[in-house]
N, C-alpha and C positions, 0 to 999 in steps of 0.2 A: 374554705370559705363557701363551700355549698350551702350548709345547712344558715340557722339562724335567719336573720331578715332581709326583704328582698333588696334593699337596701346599704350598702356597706358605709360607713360616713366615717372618714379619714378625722382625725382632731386638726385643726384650724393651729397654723404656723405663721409664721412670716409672709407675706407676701411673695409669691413668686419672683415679682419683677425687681420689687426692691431688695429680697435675697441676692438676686441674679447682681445686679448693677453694684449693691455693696461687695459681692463676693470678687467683680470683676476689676473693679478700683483696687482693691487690698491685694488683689494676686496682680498687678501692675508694678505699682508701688514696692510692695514687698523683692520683685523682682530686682527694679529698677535699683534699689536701695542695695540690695543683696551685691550687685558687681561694682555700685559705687564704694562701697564699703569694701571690697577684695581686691579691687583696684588701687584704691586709695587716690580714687578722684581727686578731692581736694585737701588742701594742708594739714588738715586737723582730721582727717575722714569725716565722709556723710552719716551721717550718725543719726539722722532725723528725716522725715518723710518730708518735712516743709522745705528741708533746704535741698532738694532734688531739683527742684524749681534754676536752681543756682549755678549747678553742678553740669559740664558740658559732657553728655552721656549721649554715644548715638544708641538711637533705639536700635541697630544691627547689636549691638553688644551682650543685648539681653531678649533678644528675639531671634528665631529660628524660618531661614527658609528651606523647605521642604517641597516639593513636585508643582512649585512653581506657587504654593501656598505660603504667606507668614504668618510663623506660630507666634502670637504675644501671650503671654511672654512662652521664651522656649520651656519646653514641656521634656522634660526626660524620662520617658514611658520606663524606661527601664527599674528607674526607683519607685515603681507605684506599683499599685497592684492591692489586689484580694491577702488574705492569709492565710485562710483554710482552703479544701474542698471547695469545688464547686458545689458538691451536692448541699453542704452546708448554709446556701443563699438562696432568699430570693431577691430575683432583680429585676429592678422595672424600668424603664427607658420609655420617658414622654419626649415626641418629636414634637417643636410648636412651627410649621412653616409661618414663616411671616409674609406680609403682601407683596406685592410686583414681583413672586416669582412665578413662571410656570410649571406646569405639571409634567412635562419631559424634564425639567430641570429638578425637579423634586423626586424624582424616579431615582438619578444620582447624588442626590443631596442623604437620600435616608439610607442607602447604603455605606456614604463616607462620615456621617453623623453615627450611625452602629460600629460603624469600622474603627472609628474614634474612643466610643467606649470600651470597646471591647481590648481596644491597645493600652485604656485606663486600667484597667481591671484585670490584666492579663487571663482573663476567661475568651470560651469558646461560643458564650449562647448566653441569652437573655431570657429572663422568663416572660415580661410583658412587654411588649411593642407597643404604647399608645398615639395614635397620631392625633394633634388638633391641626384644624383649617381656619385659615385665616378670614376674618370677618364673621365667621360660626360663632354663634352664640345661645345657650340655651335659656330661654326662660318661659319657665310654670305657665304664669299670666296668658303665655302666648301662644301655648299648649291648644287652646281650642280652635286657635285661628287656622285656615288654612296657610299652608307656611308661603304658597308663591303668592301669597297678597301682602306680604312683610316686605319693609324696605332693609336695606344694610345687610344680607344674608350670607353674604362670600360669594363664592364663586360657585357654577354648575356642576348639578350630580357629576358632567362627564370626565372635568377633569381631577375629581373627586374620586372616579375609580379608576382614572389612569395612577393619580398616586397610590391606591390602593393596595394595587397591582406587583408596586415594590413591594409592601409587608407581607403579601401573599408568599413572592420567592424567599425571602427572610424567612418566613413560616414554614415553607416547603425544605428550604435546605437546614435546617434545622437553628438556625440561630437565633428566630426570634420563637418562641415554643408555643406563645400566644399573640394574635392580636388584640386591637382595640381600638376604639373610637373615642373622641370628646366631647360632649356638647350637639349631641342628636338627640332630636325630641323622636316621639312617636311617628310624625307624618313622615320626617328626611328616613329614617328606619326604615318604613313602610315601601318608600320608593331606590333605596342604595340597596337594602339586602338582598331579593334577586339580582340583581346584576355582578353578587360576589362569586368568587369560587371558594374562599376560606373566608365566614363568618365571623365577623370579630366575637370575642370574649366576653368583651367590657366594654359598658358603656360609659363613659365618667363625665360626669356636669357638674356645675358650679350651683349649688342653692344659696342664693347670696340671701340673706336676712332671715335661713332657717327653715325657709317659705316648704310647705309641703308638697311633692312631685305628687307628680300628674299619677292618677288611680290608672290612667288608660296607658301609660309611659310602664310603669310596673308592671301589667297585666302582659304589656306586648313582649317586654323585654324577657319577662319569667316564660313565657308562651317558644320562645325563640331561645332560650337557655343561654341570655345575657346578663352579665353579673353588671349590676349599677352603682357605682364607685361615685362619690360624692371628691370634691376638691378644692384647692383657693386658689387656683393659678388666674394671672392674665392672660387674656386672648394675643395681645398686640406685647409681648411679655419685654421685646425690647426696640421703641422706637428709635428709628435714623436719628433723630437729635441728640438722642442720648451717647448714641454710639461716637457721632464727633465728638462730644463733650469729651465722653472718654477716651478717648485716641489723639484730642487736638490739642494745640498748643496753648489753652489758656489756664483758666488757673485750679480747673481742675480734673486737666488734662496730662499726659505723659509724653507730646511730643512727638508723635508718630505720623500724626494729618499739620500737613502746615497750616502756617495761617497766612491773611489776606497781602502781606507784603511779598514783596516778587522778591524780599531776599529771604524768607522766610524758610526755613529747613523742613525738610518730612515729604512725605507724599502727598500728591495734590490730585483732586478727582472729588466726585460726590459717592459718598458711603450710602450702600444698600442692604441693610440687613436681611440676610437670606433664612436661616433657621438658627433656632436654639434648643439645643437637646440636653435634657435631665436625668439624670440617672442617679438610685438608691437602692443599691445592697443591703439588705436585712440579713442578719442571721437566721436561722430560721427558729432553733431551737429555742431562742431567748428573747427575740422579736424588736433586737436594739440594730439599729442602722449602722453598719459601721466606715461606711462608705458612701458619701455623698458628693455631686457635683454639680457641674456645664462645661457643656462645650458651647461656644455661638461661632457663626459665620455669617462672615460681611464681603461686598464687593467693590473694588473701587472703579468707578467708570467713570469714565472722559478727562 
């Protein structure tokens, strides 16, 4: 990907978040369905995803605790995995932290988010690391402004390169082979890149409606020998609402977060989505994806 234009533009998929949230309902479900069905919950077997609703299934039965984590549903690393070479892939790994967490807490978050793919995949190393920051946004239009007179910007450069700082050791001990960034314009480049010690790779933004990037955005990035990766994701890729919806008791829920009655079953607390991590195995020689996912993580507090 050196040669050619300064520009690389991914073709336009599915939505990130609605990928993510359809993919996490149907690997619920499917689970959930999968032990009612081998159990033989009900008289006739569950047979159907609507009559799960019906069907008295603790979520222990089809969930996994793990170092004081629970897996929904449980994940058996064991049957997954690659099926060539490593040499035969590239693999890209987009980290998206999401808001209220900190940057000491995102130090160990991107190392058990890689730790995670890498048990997916049964590989040793990744070829792209990309992080996005929560509230980061990029857009053209806004390209001329100075960026500290913009409202809604995320959080500060500093805890900006204290996360950093994990991709760095990832880069260093060889697991993540490249980094990168999401969603830097020219001026946030201009003030994060001295303060690196490994230089991200890539810079990848979102050009919603086609809109043409900034001439001064391209000039910088080529000057600095940063590859510019175009994208569809969401910034905010999985909202707290969403996450009870999927985890709670209602009707298009699995049972896992109770609901508002004191006799109500499930865990009880308010859900904090922490990160969600992407990852896409290409072949290389043939350029078809053969391996796609997420992992997300949530907290339950009080």
């Amino acid at each position: 990907m050196s040669g050619g234009p300064s520009i690389i533009r991914r073709p336009a998929s599915e939505k990130s978040n609605v990928e993510l949230i359809n993919s996490l309902r149907s690997n619920f479900v499917a689970s959930k369905l999968a032990f009612a069905t081998s159990a033989n919950i009900t008289p006739n077997s569950v047979s159907r995803s609507d009559e799960l609703k019906d069907a008295d299934i603790p979520y222990s039965a089809w969930t996994a605790q793990e170092d004081g984590s629970l897996f929904v549903p449980l994940n058996d690393f064991a049957q997954t995995g690659l099926a060539e070479e490593r040499s035969q892939y590239d693999i890209t790994v987009k980290l998206f932290f999401l808001p209220n967490t900190s940057a000491s807490e995102r130090c160990k978050h991107t190392e058990e988010a890689v730790n995670l793919v890498l048990r997916e995949l049964h590989m040793e190393s990744v070829d792209l690391l990309i992080v996005s920051f929560p509230g980061v946004s990029f857009d053209a239009d806004d390209e001329e402004e100075d960026e500290d007179s913009r409202s809604g910007e995320g959080e500060d450069l500093d805890a900006m390169i204290q996360t950093w700082r994990a991709l760095e050791h990832l880069n260093s001990e060889g697991i993540a082979l490249q980094i990168g960034l999401a969603e830097f314009g020219n001026e946030r480049l201009e003030k994060f890149l001295p303060r690196t010690k490994v230089k991200p790779s890539v810079d990848q933004i979102n050009v919603r409606d086609c809109c043409v990037v900034p001439k001064s955005l391209i000039m910088y990035a080529k000057s600095e020998n940063i590859e510019l990766l175009t994208h569809n994701d969401c910034t905010n890729i999985l909202p707290r609402g969403t996450v009870r919806e999927l985890l709670g008791s209602g009707d298009k829920g699995v049972g896992i977060l109770a609901g508002p009655g004191e006799r109500s079953q499930g865990l009880r607390g308010d859900v904090e989505p922490q990160w969600v991590v992407k990852y896409t195995a290409v072949v290389r020689d043939r350029g078809v994806i053969e391996y796609k996912g997420y992992f997300a993580m949530a907290e339950i507090r009080g």
